[in-house]
C-alpha positions as a Markdown table, in Angstrom:
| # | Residue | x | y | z |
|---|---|---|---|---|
| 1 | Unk | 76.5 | 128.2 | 78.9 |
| 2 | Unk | 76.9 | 131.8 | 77.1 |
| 3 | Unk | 78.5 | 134.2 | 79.1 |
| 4 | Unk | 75.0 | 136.7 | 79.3 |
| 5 | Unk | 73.3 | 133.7 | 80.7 |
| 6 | Unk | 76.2 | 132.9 | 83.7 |
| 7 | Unk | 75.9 | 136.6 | 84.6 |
| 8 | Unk | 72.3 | 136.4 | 85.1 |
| 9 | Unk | 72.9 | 133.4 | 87.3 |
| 10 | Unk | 75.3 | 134.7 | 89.5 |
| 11 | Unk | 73.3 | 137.7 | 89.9 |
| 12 | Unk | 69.9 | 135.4 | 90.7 |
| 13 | Unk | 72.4 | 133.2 | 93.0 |
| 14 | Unk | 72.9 | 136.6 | 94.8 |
| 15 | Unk | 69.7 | 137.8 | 95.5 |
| 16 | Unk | 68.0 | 134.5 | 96.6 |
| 17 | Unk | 70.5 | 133.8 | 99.0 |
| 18 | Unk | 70.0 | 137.2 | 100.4 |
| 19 | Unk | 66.2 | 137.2 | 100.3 |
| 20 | Unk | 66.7 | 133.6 | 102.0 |
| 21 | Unk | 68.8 | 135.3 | 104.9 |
| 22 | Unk | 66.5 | 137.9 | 105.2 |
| 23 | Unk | 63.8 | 135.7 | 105.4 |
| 24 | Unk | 65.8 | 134.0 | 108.2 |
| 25 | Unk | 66.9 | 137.1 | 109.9 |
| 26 | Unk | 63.6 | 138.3 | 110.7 |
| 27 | Unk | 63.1 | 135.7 | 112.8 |
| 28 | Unk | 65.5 | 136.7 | 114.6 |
| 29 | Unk | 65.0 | 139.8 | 117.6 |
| 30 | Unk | 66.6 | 142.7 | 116.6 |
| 31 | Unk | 67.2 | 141.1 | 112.8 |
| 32 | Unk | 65.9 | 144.4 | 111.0 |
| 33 | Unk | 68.9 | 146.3 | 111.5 |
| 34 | Unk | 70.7 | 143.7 | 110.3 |
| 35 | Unk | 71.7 | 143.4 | 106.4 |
| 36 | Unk | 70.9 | 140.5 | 104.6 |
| 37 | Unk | 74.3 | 138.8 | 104.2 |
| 38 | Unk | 74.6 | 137.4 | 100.7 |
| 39 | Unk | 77.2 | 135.0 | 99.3 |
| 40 | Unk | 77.9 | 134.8 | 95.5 |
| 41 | Unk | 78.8 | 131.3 | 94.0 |
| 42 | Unk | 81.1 | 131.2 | 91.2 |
| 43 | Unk | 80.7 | 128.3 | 89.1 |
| 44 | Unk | 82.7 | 129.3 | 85.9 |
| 45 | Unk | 85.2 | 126.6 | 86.2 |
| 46 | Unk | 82.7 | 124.3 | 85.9 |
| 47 | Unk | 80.8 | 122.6 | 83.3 |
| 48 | Unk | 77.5 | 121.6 | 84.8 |
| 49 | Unk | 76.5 | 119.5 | 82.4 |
| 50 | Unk | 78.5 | 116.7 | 83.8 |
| 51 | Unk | 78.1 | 114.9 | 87.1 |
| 52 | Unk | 81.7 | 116.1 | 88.3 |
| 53 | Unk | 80.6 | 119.4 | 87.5 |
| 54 | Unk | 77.3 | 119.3 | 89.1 |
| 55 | Unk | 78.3 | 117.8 | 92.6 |
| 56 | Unk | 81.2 | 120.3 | 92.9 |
| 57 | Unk | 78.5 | 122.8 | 92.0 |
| 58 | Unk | 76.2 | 121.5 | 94.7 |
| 59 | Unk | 78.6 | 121.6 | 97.3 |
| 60 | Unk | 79.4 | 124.8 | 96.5 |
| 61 | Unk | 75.7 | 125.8 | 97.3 |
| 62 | Unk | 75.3 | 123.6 | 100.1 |
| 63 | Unk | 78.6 | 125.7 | 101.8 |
| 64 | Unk | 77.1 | 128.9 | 101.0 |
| 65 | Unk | 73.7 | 128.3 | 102.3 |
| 66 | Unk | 75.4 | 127.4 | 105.6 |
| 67 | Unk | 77.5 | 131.0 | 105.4 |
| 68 | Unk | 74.7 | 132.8 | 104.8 |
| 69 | Unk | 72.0 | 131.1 | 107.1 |
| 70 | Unk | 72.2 | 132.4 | 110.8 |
| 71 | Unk | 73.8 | 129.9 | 113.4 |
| 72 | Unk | 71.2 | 130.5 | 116.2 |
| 73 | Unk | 73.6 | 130.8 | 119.4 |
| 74 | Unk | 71.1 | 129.1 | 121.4 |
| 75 | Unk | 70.9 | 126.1 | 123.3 |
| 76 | Unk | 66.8 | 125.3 | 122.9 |
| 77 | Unk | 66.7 | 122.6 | 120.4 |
| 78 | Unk | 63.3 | 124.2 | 119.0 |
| 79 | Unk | 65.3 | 126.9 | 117.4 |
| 80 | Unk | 67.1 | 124.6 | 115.5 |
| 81 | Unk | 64.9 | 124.1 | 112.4 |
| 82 | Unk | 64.4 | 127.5 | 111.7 |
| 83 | Unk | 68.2 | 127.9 | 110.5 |
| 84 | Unk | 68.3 | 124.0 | 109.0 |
| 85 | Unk | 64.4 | 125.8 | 107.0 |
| 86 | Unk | 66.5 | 128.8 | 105.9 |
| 87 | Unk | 69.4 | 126.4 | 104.4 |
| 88 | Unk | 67.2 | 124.3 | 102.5 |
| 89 | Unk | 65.0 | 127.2 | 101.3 |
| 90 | Unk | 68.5 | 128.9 | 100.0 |
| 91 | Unk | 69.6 | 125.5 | 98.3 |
| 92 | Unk | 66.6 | 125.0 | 97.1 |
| 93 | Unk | 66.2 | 128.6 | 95.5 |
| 94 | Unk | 70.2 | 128.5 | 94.0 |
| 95 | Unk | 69.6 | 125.1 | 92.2 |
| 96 | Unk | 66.2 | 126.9 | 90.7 |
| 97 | Unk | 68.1 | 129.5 | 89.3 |
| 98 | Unk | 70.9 | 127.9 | 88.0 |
| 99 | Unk | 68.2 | 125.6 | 86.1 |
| 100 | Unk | 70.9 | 123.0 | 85.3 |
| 101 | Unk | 69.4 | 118.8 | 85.2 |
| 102 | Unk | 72.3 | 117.5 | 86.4 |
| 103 | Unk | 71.7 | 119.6 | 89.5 |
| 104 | Unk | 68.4 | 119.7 | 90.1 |
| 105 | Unk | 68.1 | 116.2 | 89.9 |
| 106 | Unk | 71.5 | 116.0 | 92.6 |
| 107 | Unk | 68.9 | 118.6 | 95.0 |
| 108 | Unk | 65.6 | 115.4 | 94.3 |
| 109 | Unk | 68.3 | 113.2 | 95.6 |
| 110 | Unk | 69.1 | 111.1 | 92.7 |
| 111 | Unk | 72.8 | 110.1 | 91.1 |
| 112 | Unk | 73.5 | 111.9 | 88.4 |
| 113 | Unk | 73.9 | 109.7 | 85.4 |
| 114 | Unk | 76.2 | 110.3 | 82.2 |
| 115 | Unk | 73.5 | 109.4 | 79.3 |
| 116 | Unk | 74.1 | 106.6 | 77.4 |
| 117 | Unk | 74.2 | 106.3 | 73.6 |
């Protein structure tokens, strides 16, 4: 992956975990004054194109999607899938942008295979 390409991911990465949060802030009383909080993940390290790569990757999404998802202090259990809806929307939206195979196909829930020859 060039370097112009990585930038633009990280920058997407950005933005739809914020407009996720925001999404999931308004939901919230009071949420308005509230900035979106946003969370970049920094995947240079990694090559993607391999499963390694991919599920370190993926975890690396799933742990921000958690940071940036608000933890509903409440003790109604109806309340709960409204932040589990705003963690799945922001994983969901992160392995979009990245665009990678290996890692969309980790999100559909299959293993990711090396090809064979």
């Amino acid at each position: 992956m060039n370097k112009t390409l990585r930038e633009k991911s990280y920058t997407a990465l950005c933005c739809l975990f914020g407009t996720a949060a925001l999404c999931a802030l308004t939901a919230r009383a009071g949420a308005v004054e509230d900035a979106p909080p946003t969370k970049t993940v920094k995947y240079d390290d990694l090559d993607i194109t391999k499963p390694a790569g991919a599920k370190t990757l993926y975890r690396r999404i799933q742990a921000a999607a958690v940071e940036v998802c608000p933890v509903l202090m409440s003790r109604k259990l109806e309340l709960l899938p409204i932040e589990h809806r705003c963690i799945e929307q922001a994983i969901d939206a992160a392995v979009r942008s990245v665009n990678a195979p290996a890692l969309t196909q980790l999100r559909a829930g299959g293993q990711v295979r090396l090809a064979s020859k």
